[in-house]
Structures are given as structure tokens and as C-alpha cells.
C-alpha positions in Angstrom: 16.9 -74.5 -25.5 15.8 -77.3 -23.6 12.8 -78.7 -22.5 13.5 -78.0 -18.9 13.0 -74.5 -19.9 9.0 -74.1 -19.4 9.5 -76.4 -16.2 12.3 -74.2 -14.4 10.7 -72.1 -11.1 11.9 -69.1 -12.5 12.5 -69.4 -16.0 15.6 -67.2 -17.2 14.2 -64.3 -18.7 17.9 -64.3 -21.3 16.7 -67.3 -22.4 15.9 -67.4 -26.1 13.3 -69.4 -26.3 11.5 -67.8 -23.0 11.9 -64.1 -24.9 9.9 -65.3 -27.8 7.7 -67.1 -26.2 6.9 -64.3 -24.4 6.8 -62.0 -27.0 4.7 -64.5 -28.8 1.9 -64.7 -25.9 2.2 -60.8 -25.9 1.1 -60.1 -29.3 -2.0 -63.0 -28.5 -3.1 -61.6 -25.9 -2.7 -58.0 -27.1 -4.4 -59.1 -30.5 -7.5 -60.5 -28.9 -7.7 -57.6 -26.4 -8.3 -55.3 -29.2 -11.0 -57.6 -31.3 -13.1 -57.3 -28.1 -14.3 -53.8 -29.5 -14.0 -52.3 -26.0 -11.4 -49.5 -27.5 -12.0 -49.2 -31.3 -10.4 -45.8 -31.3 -7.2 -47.1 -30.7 -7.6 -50.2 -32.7 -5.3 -49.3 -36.2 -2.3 -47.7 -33.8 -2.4 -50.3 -31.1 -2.2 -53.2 -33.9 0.7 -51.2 -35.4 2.9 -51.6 -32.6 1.8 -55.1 -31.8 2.3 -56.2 -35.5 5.6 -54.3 -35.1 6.9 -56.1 -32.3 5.7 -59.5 -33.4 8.2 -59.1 -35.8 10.8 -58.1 -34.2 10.5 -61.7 -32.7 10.3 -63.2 -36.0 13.3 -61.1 -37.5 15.4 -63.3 -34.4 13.9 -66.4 -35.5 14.6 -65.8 -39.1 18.4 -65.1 -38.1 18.7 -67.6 -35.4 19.9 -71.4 -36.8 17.6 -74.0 -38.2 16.1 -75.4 -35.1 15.6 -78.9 -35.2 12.9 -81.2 -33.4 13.1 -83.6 -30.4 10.7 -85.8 -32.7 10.6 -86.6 -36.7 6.8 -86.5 -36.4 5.0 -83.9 -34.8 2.6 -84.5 -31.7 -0.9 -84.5 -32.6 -2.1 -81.3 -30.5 -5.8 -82.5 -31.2 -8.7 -80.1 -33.0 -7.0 -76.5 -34.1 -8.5 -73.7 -31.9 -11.4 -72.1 -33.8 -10.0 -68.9 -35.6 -13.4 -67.5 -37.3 -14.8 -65.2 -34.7 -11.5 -63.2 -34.6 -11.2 -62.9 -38.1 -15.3 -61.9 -37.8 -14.6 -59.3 -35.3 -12.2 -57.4 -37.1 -13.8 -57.7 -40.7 -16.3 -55.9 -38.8 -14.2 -53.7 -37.0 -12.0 -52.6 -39.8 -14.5 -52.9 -42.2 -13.9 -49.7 -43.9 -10.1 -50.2 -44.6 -9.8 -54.0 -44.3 -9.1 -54.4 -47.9 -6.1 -53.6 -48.9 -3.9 -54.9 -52.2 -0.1 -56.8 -51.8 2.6 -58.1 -53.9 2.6 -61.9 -52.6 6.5 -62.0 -54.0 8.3 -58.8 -54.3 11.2 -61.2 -56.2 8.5 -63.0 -58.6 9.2 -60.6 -61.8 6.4 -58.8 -63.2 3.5 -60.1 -60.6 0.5 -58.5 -60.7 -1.3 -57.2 -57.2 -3.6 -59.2 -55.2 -6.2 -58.6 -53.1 -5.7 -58.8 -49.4 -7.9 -58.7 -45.4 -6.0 -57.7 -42.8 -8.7 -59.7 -40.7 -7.5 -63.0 -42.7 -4.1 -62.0 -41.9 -4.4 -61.4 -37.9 -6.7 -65.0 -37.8 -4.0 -66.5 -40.1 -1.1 -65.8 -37.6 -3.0 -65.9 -34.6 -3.4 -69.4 -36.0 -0.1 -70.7 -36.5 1.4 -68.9 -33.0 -1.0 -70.8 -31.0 0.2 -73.8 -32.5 3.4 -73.1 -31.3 2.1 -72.1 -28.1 0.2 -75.2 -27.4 3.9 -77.3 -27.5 5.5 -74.6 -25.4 2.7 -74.6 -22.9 3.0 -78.9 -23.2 6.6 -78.6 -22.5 7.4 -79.1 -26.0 9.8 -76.2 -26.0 12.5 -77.2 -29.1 9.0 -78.7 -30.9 7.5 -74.6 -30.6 10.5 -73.0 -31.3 11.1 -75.3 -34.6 7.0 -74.7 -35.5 7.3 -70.6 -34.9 10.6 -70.7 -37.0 9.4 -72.8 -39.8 5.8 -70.7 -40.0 7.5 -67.9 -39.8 9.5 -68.7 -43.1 6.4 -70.3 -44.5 3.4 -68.3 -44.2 3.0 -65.8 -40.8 6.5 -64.0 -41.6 5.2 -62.6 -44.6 1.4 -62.2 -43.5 2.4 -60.2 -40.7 5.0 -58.2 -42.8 2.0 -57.4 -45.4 -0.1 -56.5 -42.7 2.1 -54.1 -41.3 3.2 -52.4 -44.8 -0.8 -52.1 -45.3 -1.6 -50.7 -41.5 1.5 -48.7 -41.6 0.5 -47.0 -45.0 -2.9 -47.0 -43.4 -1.3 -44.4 -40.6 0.7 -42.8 -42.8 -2.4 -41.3 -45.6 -4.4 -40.2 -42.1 -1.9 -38.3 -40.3 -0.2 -36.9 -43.8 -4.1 -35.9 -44.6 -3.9 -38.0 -48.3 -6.9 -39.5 -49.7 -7.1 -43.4 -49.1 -8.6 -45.0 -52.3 -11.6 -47.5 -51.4 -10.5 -51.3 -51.9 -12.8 -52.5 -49.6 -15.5 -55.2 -51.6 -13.3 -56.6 -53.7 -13.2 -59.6 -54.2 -10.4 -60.9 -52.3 -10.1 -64.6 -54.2 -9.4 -62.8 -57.7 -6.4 -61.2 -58.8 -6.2 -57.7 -59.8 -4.3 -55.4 -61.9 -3.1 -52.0 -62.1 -6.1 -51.3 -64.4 -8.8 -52.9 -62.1 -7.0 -51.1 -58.4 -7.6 -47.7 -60.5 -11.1 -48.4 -61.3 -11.9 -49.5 -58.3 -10.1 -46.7 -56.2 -13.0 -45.0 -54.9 -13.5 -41.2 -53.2 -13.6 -42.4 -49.6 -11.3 -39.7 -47.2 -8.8 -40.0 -44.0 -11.4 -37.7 -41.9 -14.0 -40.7 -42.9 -12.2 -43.4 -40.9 -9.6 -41.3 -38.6 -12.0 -40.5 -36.6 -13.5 -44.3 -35.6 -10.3 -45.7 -35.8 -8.4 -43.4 -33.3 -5.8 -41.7 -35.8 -5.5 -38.6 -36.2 -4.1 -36.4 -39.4 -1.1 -33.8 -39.3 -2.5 -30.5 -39.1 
């Protein structure tokens, strides 16, 4: 996993660092593809497989060996790339189902739901894989690999993994034609309980948002 790696005329494609990267720099460029709005009918299913596949990159990371830095401090990369109008363009674009409630530790006895966006998830790991992404693209290949391992285990492992639990439940209630009870406008910085997700639940239907979000129910 050397440096070398970005710098070689043709990288090796069995390289592990060059698969992840790749697979990395897929799901950005498939992510911000769909917050263009060009295809909104294909938006929920198209970010399923992406979301999907993301992790499948961060399952190897998670079973790969701690990789260590070149450096004991990490290179300043400069000002963070502005995630707001990404995490804008889905609110908006996912607005009726956005929403959605998660256990933040499935191992934490006894813990109460919380509140969840799936647009604050996609800006959140959009976030940290650019990071990554800007060392790889600097020829800071071990300093990447070490930041998308460590993130992964830190914060965009589990966003993504929420994410995909909430758009693959999402799928599942329109194309198994169950009601899908409104969460959307709650307030997202307040934890919730069982008592306050059944009051809220709300009359909203599949054939209300399969439609606009290009899923289809089992008939």
C-alpha cells in the first residue's frame, strides 16, 4: 500500500488501496449525480445500491488491519469542502420521508430512539470520504487509507449503515404496499421515545411518495 500507488501509469486494479479508492470516488460521484434532481424517480433505489456498495468497501476496511500513517500528525488539507448544499438538496428532495428514527447503539441497553435525516447522513459521509480522497488524490495514499478506516469505525460506518436500514425499510413498506408512518418534522435534535414515535406516526401512505420517488409497490 504504498504511496507509489496513485503515481504508477497504470495503477493495479488488485491493489487494495486502488479498489477502495475507487469504490470510494464511485459512491461520490454517484451520490452527487442523484442530488442534481435530474432523475428524482430513481432517487430512493439508486441511493440503495450506492449506500449498499459503499459498504461493502467499508465491511473490507473494517476487516483489513489497523493501518498506520506515514506521519504522527496529519497534513493540513486546508478549508473542508462545503457540505451544505448537498445535504439542502436532498432535505428537499426526500423531504417527505427524510425523517426517519435509529438506535445510535444497538449494544447500549435499554436506549431510547432518536431522531434521524438521511440528508445529514449522505452530507456527513460525503464529508469524511472526501477527506480521504483529498490525501489519496495528494499522493497521500497510507494517510487516506488510515483516515477512511478510522472514519469508518468512528462515525460514516454507522451513518451509512443507519441510512441504509432506514432506505432499505423505506423500499421495503412501498413495494410490500404497508403504510409508512409520518416522522417527518420532528425535531431531529431531541430524543424520542416509543410513546412520542406513536403519537407522532401519522396517516401518510406508500402510493403518496412511490410515485415521486420511483418505487413501485408489489401488486
Amino acid at each position: 500500500m504504498s504511496d507509489a500507488t496513485l503515481h504508477a501509469t497504470a495503477p493495479d486494479p488488485d491493489d487494495f488501496a486502488v479498489q477502495i479508492a475507487d469504490q470510494v470516488e464511485s459512491f461520490l460521484v454517484a451520490v452527487f449525480e442523484v442530488a442534481k434532481g435530474e432523475d428524482p424517480d430513481s432517487a430512493v433505489p439508486f441511493l440503495l445500491l450506492e449506500v449498499s456498495q459503499l459498504l461493502l468497501a467499508g465491511g473490507r476496511l473494517g476487516a483489513h488491519e489497523d493501518i498506520l500513517p506515514d506521519e504522527r500528525y496529519e497534513p493540513d488539507l486546508g478549508p473542508e469542502p462545503d457540505v451544505d448544499e448537498i445535504r439542502e438538496r436532498f432535505a428537499v428532495m426526500l423531504e417527505p420521508i427524510d425523517v426517519y428514527s435509529e438506535v445510535f447503539d444497538p449494544y447500549e441497553p435499554r436506549k431510547a430512539p432518536v431522531p434521524a435525516r438521511i440528508s445529514d447522513d449522505l452530507a456527513d459521509v460525503v464529508a469524511d470520504l472526501r477527506h480521504g480522497m483529498a490525501h489519496y488524490r495528494a499522493g497521500r495514499t497510507t494517510e487516506a487509507m488510515w483516515w477512511w478506516q478510522f472514519s469508518y469505525f468512528s462515525n460514516w460506518g454507522s451513518t451509512a449503515s443507519a441510512t441504509l436500514r432506514a432506505l432499505q425499510s423505506l423500499v421495503a413498506h412501498v413495494r410490500l404496499n404497508q403504510p409508512l408512518p409520518e416522522l417527518d418534522g420532528l425535531d431531529t435534535d431531541v430524543s424520542m421515545g416509543d410513546e412520542t414515535l406513536e403519537f407522532e406516526a401519522g396517516a401518510v401512505m406508500v402510493e403518496e411518495i412511490a410515485g415521486p420517488l420511483g418505487i413501485r409497490p408489489v401488486k
